[in-house]
C-alpha positions as CSV (number, residue, x, y, z in Angstrom):
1,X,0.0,0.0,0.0
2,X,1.2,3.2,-1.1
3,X,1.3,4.9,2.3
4,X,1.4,2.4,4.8
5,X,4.5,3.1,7.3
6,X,7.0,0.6,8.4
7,X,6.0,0.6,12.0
8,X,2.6,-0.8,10.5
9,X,4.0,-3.4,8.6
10,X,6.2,-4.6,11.6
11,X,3.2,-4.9,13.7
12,X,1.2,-6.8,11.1
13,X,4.5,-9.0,10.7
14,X,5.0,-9.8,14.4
15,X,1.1,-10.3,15.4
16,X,-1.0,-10.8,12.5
17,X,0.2,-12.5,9.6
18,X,0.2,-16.1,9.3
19,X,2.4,-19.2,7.7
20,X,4.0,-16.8,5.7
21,X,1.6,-14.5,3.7
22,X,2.9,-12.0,1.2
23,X,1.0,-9.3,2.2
24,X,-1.5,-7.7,4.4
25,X,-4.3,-8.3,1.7
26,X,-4.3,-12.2,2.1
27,X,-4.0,-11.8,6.0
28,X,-7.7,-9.8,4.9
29,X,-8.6,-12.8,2.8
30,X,-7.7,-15.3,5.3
31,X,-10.1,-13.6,7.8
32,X,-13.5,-12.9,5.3
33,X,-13.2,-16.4,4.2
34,X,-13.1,-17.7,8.0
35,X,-15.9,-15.3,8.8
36,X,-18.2,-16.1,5.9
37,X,-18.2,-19.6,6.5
38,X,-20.8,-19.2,9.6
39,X,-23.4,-18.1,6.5
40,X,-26.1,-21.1,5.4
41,X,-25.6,-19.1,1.7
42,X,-23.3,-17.5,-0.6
43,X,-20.2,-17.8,1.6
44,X,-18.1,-16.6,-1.4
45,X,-20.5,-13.7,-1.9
46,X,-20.4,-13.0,1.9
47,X,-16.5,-13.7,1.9
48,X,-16.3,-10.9,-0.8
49,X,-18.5,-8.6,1.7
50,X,-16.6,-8.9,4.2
51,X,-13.1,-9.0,2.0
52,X,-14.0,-5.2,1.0
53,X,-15.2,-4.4,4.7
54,X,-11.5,-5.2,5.7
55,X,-9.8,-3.3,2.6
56,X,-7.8,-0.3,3.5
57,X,-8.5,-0.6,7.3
58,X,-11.9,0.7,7.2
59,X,-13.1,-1.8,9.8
60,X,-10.6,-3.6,11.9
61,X,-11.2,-6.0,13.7
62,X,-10.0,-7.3,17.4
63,X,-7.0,-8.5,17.2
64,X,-7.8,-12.4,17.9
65,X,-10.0,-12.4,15.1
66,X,-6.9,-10.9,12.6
67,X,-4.4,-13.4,14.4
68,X,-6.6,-16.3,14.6
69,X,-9.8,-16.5,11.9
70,X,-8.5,-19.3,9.4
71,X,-5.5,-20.6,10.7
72,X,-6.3,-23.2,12.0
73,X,-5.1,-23.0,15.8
74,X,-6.4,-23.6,18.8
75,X,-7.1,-20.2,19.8
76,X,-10.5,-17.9,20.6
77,X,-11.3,-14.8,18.7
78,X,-12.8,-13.6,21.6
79,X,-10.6,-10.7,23.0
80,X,-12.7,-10.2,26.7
81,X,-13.6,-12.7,29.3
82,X,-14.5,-12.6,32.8
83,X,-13.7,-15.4,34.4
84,X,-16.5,-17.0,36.8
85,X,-17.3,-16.3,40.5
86,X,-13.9,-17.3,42.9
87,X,-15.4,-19.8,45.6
88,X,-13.8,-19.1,48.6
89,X,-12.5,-22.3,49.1
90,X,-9.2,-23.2,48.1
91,X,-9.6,-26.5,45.6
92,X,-12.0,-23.8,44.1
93,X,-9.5,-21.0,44.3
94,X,-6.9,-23.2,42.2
95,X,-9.7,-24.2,39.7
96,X,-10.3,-20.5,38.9
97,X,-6.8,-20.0,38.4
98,X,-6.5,-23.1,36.1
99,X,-9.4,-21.6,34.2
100,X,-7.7,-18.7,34.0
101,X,-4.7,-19.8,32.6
102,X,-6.1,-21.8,30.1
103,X,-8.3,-18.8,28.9
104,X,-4.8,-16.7,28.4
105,X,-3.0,-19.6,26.7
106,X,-5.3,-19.0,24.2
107,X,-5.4,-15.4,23.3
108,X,-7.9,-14.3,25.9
109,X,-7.8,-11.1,28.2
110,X,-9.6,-12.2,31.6
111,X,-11.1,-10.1,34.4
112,X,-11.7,-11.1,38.1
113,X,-13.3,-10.0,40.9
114,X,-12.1,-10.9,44.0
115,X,-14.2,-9.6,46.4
116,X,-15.4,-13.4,47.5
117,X,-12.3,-14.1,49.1
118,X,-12.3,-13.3,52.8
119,X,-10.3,-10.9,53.9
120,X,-6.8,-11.4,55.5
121,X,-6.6,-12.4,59.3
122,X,-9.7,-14.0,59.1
123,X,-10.2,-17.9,60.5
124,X,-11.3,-20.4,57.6
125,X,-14.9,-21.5,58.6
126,X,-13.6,-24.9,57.8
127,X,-9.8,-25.3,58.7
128,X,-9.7,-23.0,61.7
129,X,-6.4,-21.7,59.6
130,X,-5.9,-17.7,59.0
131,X,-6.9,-16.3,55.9
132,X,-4.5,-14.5,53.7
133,X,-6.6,-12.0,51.9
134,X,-7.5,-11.5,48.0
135,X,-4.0,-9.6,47.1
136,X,-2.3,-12.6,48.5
137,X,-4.0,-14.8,46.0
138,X,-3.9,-12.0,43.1
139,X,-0.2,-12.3,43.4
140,X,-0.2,-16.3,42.3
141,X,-2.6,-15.1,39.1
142,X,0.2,-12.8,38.4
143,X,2.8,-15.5,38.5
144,X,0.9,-17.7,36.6
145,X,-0.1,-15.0,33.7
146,X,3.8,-14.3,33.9
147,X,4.2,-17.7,32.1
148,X,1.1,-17.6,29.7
149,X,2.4,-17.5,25.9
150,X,-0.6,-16.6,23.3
151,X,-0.3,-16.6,20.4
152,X,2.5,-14.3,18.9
153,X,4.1,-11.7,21.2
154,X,1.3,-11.2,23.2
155,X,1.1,-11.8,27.0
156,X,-1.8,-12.5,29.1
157,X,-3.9,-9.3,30.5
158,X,-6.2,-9.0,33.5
159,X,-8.1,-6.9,35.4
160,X,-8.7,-7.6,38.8
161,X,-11.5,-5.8,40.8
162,X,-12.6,-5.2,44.7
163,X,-15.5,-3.7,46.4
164,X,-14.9,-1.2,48.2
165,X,-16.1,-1.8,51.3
166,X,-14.4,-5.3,51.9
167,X,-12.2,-5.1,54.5
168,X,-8.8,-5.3,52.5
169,X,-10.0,-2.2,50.3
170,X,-7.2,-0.7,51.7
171,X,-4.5,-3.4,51.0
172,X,-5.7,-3.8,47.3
173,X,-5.6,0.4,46.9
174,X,-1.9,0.0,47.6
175,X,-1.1,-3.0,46.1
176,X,1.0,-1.3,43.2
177,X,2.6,1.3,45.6
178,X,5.8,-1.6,44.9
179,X,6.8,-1.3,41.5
180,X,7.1,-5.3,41.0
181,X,3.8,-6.3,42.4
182,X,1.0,-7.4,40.0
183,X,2.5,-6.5,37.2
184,X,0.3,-8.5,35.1
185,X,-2.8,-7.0,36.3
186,X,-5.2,-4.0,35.9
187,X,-6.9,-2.9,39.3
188,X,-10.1,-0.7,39.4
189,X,-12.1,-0.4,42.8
190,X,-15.8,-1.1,42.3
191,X,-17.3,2.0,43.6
192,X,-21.0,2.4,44.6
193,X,-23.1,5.7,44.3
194,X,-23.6,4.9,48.5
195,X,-20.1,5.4,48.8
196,X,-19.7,8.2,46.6
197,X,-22.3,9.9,48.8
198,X,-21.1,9.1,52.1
199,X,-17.2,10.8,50.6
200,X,-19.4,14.3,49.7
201,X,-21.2,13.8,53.3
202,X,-17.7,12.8,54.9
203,X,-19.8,9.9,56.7
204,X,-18.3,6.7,58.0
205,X,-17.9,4.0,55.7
206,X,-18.6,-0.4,57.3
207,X,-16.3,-2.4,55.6
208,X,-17.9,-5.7,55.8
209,X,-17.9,-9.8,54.5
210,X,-20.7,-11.9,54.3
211,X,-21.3,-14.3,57.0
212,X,-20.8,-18.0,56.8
213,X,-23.6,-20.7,57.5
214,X,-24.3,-20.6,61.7
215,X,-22.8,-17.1,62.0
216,X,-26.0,-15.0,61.7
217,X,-25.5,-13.8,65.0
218,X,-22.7,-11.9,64.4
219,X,-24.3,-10.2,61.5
220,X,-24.5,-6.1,61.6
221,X,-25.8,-5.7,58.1
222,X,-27.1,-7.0,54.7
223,X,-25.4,-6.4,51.2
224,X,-25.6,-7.9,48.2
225,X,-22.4,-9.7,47.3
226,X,-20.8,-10.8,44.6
227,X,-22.2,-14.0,43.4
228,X,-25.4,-13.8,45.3
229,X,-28.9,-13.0,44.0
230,X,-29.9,-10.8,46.8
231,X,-28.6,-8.9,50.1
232,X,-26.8,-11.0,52.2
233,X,-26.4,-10.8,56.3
234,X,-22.6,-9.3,56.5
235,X,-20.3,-9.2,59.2
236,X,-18.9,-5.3,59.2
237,X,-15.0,-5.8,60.3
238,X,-13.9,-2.0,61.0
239,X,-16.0,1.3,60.2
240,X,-13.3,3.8,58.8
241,X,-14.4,7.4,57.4
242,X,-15.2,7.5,53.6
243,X,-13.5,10.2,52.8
244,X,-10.1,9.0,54.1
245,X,-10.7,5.8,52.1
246,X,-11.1,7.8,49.0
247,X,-8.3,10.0,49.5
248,X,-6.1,6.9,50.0
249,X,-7.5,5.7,46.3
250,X,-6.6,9.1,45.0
251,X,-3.2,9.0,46.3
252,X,-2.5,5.6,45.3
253,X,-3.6,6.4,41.1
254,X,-1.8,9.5,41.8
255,X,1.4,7.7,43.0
256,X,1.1,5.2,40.7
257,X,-1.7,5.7,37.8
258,X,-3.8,2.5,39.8
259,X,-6.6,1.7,40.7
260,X,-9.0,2.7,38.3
261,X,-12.6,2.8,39.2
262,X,-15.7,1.1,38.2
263,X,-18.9,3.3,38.8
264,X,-20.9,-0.2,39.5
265,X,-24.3,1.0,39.5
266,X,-24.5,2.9,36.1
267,X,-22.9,-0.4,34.7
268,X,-25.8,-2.2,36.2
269,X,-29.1,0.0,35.6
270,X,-27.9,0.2,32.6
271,X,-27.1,-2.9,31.8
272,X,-29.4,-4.6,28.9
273,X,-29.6,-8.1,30.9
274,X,-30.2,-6.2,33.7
275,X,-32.8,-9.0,34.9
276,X,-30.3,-12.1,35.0
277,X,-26.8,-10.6,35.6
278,X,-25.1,-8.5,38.1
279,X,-21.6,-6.8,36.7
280,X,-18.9,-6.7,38.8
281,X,-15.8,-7.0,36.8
282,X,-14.8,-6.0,33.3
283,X,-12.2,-7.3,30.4
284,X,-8.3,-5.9,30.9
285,X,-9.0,-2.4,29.8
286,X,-12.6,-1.6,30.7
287,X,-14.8,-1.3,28.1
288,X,-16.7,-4.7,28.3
289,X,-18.5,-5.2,31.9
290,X,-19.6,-9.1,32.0
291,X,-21.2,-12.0,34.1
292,X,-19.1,-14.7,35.3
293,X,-18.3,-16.7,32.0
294,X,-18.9,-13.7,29.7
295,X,-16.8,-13.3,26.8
296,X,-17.0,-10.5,23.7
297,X,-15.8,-9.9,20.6
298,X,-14.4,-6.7,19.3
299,X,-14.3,-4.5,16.5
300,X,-13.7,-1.4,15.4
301,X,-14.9,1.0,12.9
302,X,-11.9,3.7,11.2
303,X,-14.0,7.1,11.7
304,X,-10.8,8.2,9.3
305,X,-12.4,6.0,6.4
306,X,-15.1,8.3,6.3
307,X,-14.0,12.0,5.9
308,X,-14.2,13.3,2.7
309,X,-12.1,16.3,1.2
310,X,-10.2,16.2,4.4
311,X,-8.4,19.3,5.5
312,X,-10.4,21.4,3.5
313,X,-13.0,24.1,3.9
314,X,-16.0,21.2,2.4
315,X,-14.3,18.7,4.8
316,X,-17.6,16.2,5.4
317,X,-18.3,12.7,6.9
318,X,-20.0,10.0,4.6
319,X,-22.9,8.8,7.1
320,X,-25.0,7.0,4.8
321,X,-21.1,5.2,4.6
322,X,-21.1,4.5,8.1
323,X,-24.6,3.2,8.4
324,X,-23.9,0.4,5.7
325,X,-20.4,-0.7,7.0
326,X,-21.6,-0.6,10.6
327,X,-24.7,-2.8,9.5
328,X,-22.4,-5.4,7.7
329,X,-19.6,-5.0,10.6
330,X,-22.4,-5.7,13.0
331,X,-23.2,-9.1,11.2
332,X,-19.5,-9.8,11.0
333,X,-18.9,-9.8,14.7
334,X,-22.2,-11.9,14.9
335,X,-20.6,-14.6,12.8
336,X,-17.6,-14.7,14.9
337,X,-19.5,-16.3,18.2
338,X,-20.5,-19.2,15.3
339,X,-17.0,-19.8,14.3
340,X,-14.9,-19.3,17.4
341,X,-13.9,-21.6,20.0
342,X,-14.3,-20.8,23.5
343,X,-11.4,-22.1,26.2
344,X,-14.1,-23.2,28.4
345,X,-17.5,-24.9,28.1
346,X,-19.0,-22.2,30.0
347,X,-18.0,-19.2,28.7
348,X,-19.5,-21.3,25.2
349,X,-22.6,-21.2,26.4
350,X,-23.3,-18.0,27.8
351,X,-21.7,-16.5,24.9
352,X,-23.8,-18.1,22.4
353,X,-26.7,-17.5,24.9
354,X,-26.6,-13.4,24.9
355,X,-24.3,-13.2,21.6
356,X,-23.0,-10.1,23.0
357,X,-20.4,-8.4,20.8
358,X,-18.4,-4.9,21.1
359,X,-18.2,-2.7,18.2
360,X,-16.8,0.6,18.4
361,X,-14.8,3.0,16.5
362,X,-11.4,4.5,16.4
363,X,-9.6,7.2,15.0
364,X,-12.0,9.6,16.3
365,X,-9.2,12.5,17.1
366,X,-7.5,12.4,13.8
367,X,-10.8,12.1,11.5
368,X,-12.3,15.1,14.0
369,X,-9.3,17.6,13.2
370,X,-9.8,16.5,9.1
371,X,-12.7,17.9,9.4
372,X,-11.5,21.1,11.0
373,X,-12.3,20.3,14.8
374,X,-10.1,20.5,18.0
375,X,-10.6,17.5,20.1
376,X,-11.4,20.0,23.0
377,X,-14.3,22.0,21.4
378,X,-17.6,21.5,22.5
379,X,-18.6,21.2,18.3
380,X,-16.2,18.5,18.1
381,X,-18.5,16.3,20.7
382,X,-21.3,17.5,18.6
383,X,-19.3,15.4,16.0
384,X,-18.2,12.6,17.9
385,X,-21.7,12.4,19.4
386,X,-23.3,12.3,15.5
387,X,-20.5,9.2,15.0
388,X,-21.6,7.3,18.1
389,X,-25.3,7.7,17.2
390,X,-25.2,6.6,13.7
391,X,-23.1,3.6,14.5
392,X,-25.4,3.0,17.7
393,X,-28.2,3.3,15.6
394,X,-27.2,1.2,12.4
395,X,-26.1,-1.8,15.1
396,X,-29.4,-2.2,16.5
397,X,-31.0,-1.9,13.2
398,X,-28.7,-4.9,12.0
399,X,-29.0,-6.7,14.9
400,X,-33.1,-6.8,14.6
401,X,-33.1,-7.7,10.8
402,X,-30.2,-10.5,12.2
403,X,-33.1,-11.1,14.1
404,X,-35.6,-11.5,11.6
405,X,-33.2,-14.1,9.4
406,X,-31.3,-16.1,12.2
407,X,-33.3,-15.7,15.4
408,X,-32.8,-13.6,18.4
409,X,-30.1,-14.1,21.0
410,X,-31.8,-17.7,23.4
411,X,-31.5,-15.6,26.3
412,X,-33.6,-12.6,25.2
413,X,-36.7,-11.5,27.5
414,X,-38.5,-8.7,25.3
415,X,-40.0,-6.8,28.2
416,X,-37.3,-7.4,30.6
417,X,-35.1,-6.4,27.9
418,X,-37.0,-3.1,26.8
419,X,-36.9,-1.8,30.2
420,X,-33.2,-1.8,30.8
421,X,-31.7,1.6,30.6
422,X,-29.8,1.9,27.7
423,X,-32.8,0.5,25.7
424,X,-35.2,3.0,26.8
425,X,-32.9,6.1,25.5
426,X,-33.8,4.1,21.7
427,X,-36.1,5.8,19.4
428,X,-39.7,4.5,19.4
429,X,-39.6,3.1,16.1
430,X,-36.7,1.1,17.2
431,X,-37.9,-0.2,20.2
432,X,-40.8,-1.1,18.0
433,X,-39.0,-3.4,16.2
434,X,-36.9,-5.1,18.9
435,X,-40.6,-5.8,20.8
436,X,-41.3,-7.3,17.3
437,X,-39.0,-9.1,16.0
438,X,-36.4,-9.1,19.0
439,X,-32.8,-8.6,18.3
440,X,-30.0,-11.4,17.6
441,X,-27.1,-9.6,20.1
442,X,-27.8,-8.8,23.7
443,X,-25.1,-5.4,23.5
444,X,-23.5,-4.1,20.6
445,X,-21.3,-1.0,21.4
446,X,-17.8,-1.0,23.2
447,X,-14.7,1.8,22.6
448,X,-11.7,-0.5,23.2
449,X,-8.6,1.0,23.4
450,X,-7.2,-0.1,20.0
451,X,-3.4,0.8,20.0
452,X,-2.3,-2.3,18.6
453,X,-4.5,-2.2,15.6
454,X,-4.9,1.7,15.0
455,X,-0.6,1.5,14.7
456,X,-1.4,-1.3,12.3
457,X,-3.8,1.3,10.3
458,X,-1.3,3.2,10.0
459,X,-1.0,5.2,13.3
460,X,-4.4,6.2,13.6
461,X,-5.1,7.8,16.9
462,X,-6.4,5.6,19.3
463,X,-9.8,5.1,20.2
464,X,-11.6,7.9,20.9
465,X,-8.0,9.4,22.8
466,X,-6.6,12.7,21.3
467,X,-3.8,12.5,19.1
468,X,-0.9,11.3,21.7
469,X,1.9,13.1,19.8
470,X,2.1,14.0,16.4
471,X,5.5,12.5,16.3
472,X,6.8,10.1,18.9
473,X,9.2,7.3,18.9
474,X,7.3,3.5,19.0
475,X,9.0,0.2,21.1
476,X,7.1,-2.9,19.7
477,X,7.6,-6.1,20.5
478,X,8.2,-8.5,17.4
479,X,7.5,-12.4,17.6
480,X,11.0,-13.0,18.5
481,X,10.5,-11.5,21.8
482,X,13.1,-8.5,20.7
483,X,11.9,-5.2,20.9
484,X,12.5,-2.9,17.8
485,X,12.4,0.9,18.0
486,X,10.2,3.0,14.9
487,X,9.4,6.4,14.4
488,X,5.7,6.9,13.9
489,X,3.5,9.9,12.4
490,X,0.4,10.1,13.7
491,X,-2.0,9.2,10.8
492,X,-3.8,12.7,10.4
493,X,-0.6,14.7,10.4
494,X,0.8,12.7,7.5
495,X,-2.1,13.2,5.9
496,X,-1.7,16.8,6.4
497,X,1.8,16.3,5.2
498,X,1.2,14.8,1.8
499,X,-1.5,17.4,1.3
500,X,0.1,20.5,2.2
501,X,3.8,19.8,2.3
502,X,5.3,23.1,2.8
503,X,2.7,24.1,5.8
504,X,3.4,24.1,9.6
505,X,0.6,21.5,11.6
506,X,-2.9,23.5,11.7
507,X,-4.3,24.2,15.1
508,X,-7.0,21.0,15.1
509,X,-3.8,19.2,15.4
510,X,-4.3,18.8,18.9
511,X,-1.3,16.7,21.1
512,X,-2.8,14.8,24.0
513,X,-0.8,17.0,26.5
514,X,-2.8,20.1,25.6
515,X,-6.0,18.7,26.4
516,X,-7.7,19.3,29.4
517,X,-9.3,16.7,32.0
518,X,-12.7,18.0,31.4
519,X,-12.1,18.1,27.7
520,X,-11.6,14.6,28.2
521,X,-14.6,13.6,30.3
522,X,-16.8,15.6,28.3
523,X,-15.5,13.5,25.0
524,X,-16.3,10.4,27.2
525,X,-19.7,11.8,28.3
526,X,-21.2,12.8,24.9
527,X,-20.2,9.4,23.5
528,X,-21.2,6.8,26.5
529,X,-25.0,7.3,26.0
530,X,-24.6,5.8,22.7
531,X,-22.9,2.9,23.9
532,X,-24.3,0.2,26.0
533,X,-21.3,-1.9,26.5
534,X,-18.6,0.1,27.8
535,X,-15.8,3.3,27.2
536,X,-12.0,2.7,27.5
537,X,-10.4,6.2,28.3
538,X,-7.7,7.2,30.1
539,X,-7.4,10.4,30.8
540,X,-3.1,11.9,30.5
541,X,-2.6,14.6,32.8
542,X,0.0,16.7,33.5
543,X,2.5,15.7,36.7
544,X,2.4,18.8,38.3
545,X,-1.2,18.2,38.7
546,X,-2.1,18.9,42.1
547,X,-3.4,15.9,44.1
548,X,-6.8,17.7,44.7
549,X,-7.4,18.7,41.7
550,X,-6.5,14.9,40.9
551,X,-9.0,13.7,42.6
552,X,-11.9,15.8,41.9
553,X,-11.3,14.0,38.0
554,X,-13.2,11.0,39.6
555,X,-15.8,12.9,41.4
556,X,-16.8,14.8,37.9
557,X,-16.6,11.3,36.0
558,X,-19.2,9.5,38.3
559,X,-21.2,12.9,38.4
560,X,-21.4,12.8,34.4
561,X,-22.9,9.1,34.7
562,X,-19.9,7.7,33.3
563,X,-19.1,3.3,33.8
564,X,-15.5,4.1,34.5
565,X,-12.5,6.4,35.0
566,X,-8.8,5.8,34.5
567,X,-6.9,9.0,35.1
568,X,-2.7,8.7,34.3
569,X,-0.2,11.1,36.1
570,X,3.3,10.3,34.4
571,X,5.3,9.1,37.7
572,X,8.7,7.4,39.2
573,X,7.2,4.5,40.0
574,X,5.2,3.5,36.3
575,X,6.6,5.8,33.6
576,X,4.5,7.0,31.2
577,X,2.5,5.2,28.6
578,X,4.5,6.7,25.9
579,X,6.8,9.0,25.2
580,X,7.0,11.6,21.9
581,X,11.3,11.6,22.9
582,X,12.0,7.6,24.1
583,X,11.4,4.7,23.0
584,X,9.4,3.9,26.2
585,X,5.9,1.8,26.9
586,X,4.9,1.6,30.7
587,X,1.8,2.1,32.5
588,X,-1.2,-0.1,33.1
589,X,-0.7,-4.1,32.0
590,X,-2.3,-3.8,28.8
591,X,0.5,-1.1,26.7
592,X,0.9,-1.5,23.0
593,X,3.0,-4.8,23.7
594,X,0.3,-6.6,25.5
595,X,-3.0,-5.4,25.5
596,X,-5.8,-7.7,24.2
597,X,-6.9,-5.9,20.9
């Protein structure tokens, strides 16, 4: 391809191309043939579909489904998993790690919470013997994930998660405070709006555990837990003030850019399976909240693809464009539950049950400063917010004709399902037709992170991020396990560059660094009501942030209704996640070397 950069085709090279093909077109073959065989009909007419879907990185798909569709190995094209609920017994503990493991071994990012374990200094109900708390027993999944090989140079992801009111709350806030703890893992606290109020009332916080079969008599207060249907009676351990707690989870990201946090109860009301599942935990990077079991597929759509006369006073998007290509990427990702393998029985059947699947988009910076927008304007959301809605749109539309020719997802309760949150923010006429006809995939919408596969696009900005650096030195990690260093242009400025050679960078060229925190929240905001999975953001800030100022990030995200917030401070302790001067990739588990896209 004419102007595709070398860092692209390393990447392609190291994670993507397979026994040997001459080019990144029969990598795209490979994959539309693999898909269309889930069609009854006309897979060659379908594998031709799906062939031009892929051309020129208009849609991209997760990076399982590139390294994996048609080769023939025994991996999953599933990028997310959460694995199931963590029995608090220790043959049961070990099993969950096994599952774990063999969910990584074959391409699969997995997400934990471990708030069933008891907490440390606690007496086994059993044994009598002490326990040794859930970051005792994170530290074993680290090791173990350590060893997990996928499939190319890719390592094993996870996220682990915590309540926060168990009793090691603390503990797990600090767990990263050493440099060479949990390496392997992504933290985010499970915050509730109750404890968000009792910070702003500066009330005192129970930090409790549920009580074990005889021991209702020591019980202070009900809760429901994870893995349980209902409140539970609960044991409260120590009461300490909320608004300590939350400042020692502000200093700790501040410190060390973790924990994240998971703002649990707009996951859940608005959750479309709202009735059967309670969401505690989410994939490596965030954007897909799941059951125990769950698993996703993921896809992206290149907003870049459609801007037209770029750079120039008629600069446009081609929405009627976007509607088709989300329709037919929507039926893509559909055929990807029917042709993958799953590592565990389980996680087969509840994916085939819900069909969930995770399309998003990508390139959103660069295509918004083609078409003459600053990331930080408020008519640039207008923008992104017109992208999210057509694609949000055009998925549900697929997914109800998917509906009409292959059946609706097993799981589906129509009323149930038209009274979860997200639904009810559908037009009419929409909801109309899902009460009809019902619709073939439970969710449909996820922002993933995409760094792997927007460098592979050609250095497209990532996600729905701001441009990181318009130039910036790239350290990838090739299949030999050797990393390389490439200089990379960000997508949009080399675009810039062929067209107007002799010109300094225009304005809308805006670096990450020059955005502000509520520039970023406000992107996030105007884009997660058109998204009923989840948003992967992080949100760069500068290190002479103050640590108030810091903190009051979080407060704004959970006031703005948004599922999660990961805010990075460059710092001694983990880096930064890249760097325009050195060849550098730190930060949270899942960098451009590792994460699951």
């Amino acid at each position: 391809m004419e102007h595709w950069p070398a860092i692209s085709r390393l990447v392609w090279q190291s994670r993507y191309r397979h026994d040997g093909e001459p080019d990144i077109e029969a990598t795209w073959s490979r994959v539309a043939t693999a898909v269309a065989a889930a069609e009854v009909t006309d897979q060659a007419g379908w594998a031709a579909r799906f062939r031009a879907l892929l051309q020129d990185f208009v849609f991209l798909p997760g990076g399982r489904i590139m390294a994996g569709a048609g080769t023939g190995r025994r991996v999953t094209l599933c990028n997310c998993f959460v694995m199931g609920i963590i029995e608090d017994r220790l043959p049961a503990i070990f099993d969950s790690l096994t599952q774990g493991a063999l969910t990584m071994q074959q391409g699969g990012g997995v997400g934990y919470d471990f708030s069933t374990l008891r907490p440390q200094g606690s007496v086994a109900r059993a044994s009598g013997s002490i326990a040794s708390g859930p970051v005792s027993f994170m530290r074993i999944w680290d090791a173990t994930c350590a060893t997990m090989l996928s499939t190319g140079a890719r390592r094993g992801a996870m996220m682990g998660t915590l309540r926060c009111d168990h009793p090691d709350i603390e503990t797990f806030i600090d767990a990263k405070r050493d440099p060479a703890a949990l390496r392997h893992f992504n933290l985010s606290v499970q915050v509730s709006d109750e404890f968000v109020q009792a910070v702003r009332q500066r009330a005192e916080w129970p930090l409790v555990f549920p009580v074990g079969p005889g021991e209702a008599q020591i019980a202070a207060t009900v809760r429901r837990w994870t893995g349980t249907a209902g409140p539970v009676p609960c044991r409260v351990y120590r009461v300490v003030p909320a608004a300590a707690l939350w400042q020692r989870l502000v200093a700790a990201a501040y410190d060390t850019a973790e924990p994240g946090v998971l703002f649990v109860d707009a996951i859940n009301r608005d959750n479309n399976l709202h009735w059967r599942e309670h969401l505690t935990a989410t994939n490596p990077c965030g954007e897909i909240p799941l059951p125990p079991f769950g698993a996703c597929t993921l896809g992206s759509l290149n907003v870049t693809a459609f801007v037209l006369e770029p750079f120039t006073p008629g600069a446009h998007l081609d929405l009627e464009r976007l509607r088709l290509t989300t329709r037919l990427a929507v039926r893509f990702l559909d055929n990807i539950i029917d042709i993958t393998g799953f590592p565990l029985p389980e996680q087969g059947v509840l994916a085939r049950a819900t069909r969930r699947v995770g399309l998003g988009i990508t390139g959103l910076a660069d295509a918004l400063a083609m078409l003459g927008q600053r990331y930080d304007s408020w008519t640039a959301r207008g923008v992104a917010e017109e992208i999210m809605r057509t694609v949000c749109l055009a998925a549900y539309g697929a997914s109800v004709d998917l509906a009409r020719e292959r059946g609706s997802f097993p799981a589906l309760d129509r009323e149930a399902y038209l009274a979860s949150g997200f639904v009810q923010r559908l037009p009419a006429e929409l909801r109309r037709a899902i009460g009809e006809h019902g619709t073939r995939n439970s969710h449909l919408l996820a922002i993933a992170p995409t760094g792997t596969i927007s460098l592979l696009a050609g250095n497209l900005s990532s996600g729905i991020e701001p441009v990181f650096a318009l130039e910036a030195q790239r350290r990838i990690l090739g299949a030999d396990g050797v990393f390389e260093t490439h200089h990379a242009s960000d997508f949009a400025w080399a675009t810039w560059q062929r067209c107007f050679p002799a010109q300094a960078a225009p304005q809308v060229l805006l670096e990450a660094a020059r955005v502000e925190p509520a520039a970023h929240l406000a992107m996030q905001a105007a884009l997660q009501p058109w998204v009923d999975n989840a948003i992967s953001k992080t949100i760069n800030v500068d290190p002479d942030i103050g640590r108030d100022s810091f903190g009051e990030i979080y407060l704004a995200a959970h006031d703005l209704g948004l599922k999660g917030c990961t805010v990075f401070r460059p710092n001694p302790i983990r880096g930064q996640v890249l760097s325009a001067d050195e060849a550098t990739v730190s930060g949270p588990c899942c960098g451009i070397g590792r994460e699951p896209d």
